[in-house]
C-alpha positions in Angstrom: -0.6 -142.0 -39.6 -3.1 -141.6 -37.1 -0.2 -141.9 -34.4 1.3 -138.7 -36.3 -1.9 -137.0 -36.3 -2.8 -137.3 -33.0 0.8 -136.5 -31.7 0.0 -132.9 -33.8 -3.2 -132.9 -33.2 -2.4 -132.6 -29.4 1.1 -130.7 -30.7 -0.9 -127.9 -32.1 -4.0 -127.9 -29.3 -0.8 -127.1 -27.0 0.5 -124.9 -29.4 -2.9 -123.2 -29.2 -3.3 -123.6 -25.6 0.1 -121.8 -25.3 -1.1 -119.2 -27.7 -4.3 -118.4 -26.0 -2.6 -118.1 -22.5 -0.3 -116.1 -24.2 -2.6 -113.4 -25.8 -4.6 -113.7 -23.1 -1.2 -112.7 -20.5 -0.7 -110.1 -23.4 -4.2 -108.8 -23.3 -4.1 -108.7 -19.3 -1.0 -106.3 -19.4 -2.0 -104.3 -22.1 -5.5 -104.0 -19.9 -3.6 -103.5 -17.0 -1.6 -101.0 -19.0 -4.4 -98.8 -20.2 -6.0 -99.4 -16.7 -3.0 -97.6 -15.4 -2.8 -95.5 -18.1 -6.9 -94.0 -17.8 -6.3 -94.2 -14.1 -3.8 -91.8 -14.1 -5.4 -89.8 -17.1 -8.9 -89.7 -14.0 -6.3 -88.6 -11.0 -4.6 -85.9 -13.5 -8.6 -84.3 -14.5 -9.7 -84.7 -11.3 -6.8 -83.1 -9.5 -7.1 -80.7 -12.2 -11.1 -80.0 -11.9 -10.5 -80.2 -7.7 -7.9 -77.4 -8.6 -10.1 -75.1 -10.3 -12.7 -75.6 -8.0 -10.5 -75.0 -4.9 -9.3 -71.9 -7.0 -12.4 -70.4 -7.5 -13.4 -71.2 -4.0 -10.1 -69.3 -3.5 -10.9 -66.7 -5.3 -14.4 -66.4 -3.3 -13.0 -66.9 -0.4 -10.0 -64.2 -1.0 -12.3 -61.7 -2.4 -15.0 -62.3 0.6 -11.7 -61.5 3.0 -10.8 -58.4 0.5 -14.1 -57.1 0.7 -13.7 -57.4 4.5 -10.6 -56.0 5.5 -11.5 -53.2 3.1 -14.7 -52.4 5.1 -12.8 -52.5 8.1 -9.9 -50.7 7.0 -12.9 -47.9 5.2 -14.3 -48.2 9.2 -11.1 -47.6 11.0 -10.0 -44.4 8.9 -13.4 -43.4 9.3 -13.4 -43.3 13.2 -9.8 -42.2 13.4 -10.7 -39.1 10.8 -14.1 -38.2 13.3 -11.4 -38.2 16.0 -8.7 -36.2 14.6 -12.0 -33.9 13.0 -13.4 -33.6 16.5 -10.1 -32.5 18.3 -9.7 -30.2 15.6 -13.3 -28.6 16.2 -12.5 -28.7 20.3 -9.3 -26.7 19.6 -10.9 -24.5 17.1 -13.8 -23.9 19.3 -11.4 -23.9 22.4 -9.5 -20.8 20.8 -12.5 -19.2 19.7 -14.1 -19.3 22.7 -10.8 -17.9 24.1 -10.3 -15.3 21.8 -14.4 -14.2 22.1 -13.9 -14.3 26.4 -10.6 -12.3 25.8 -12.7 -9.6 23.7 -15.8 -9.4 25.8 -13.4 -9.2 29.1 -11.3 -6.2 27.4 -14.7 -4.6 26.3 -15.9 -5.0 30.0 -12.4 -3.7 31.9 -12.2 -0.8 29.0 -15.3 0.3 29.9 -15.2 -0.3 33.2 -11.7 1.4 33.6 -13.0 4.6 31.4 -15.5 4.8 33.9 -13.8 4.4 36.3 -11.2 6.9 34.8 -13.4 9.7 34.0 -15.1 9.4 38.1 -11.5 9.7 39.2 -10.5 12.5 36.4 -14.0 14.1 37.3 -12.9 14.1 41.0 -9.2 15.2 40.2 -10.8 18.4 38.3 -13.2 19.1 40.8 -10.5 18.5 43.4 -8.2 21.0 41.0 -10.9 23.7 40.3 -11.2 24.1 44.3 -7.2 24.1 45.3 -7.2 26.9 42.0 -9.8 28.8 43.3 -8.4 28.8 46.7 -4.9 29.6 45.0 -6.3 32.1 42.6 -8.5 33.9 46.0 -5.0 34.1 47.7 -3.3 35.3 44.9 -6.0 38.2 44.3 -6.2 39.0 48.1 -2.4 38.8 47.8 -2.3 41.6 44.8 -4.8 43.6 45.1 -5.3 44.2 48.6 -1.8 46.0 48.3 -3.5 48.0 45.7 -6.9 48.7 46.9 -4.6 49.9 50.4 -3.1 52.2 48.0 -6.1 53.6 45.9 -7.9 54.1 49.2 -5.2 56.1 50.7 
């Protein structure tokens, strides 16, 4: 019997042997399983937390160019509304100007012209009282010396 008991001894230290090297190939791909299983579980969450972070950043970063472009935009209509403002004012001013120089220039001829007008009617009537004076001496002398020839005789 000892034969027999040695034969299973060694039988079943084989048998555990074979047992052990299988749990423990078992255990190394279940390991190796959930090793894959958490790694890919840490790439998803990190992926996922880089994400949000490079979303925010995003965000930032969009909001910073927003903010930006906005000023600039706020800048450029600014200047372009003090440009169209001042060539407004220069044409306002400009036909102002015109219409004030056009005023004070009629003023000045219509007064100088009246003057001017009254010297020249002034002379005219002067010029017209002598010539009817003359015309009217004539005329008398013409009349009444016809007359006065007759009276006397």
């Amino acid at each position: 019997m000892s034969g027999i008991s040695w034969q299973s001894k060694n039988l079943a230290e084989r048998l555990m042997d074979q047992l052990k090297d299988d749990i423990k190939e078992e255990l190394k791909a279940d390991l190796k399983e959930d090793l894959q299983v958490m790694k890919n579980d840490l790439k998803r969450e990190v992926k996922r937390e880089l994400e949000e972070e490079l979303g925010q950043e995003l965000k930032t970063d969009m909001k910073k160019d927003l903010k930006v472009m906005k000023d600039d935009l706020k800048r450029e209509l600014k200047r372009e509304l003090e440009e169209e403002l001042e060539e407004e004012l220069r044409t306002k001013l400009t036909r102002r100007l015109k219409e004030e120089l056009m005023e004070e220039l009629t003023k000045d001829l219509t007064e100088d012209l009246t003057e001017e007008l009254q010297r020249e009617l002034k002379r005219q009537l002067s010029d017209a009282k002598e010539e009817l004076k003359g015309d009217m001496t004539e005329n008398l002398e013409e009349h009444l010396k016809p007359r006065l020839s007759q009276w006397i005789k």
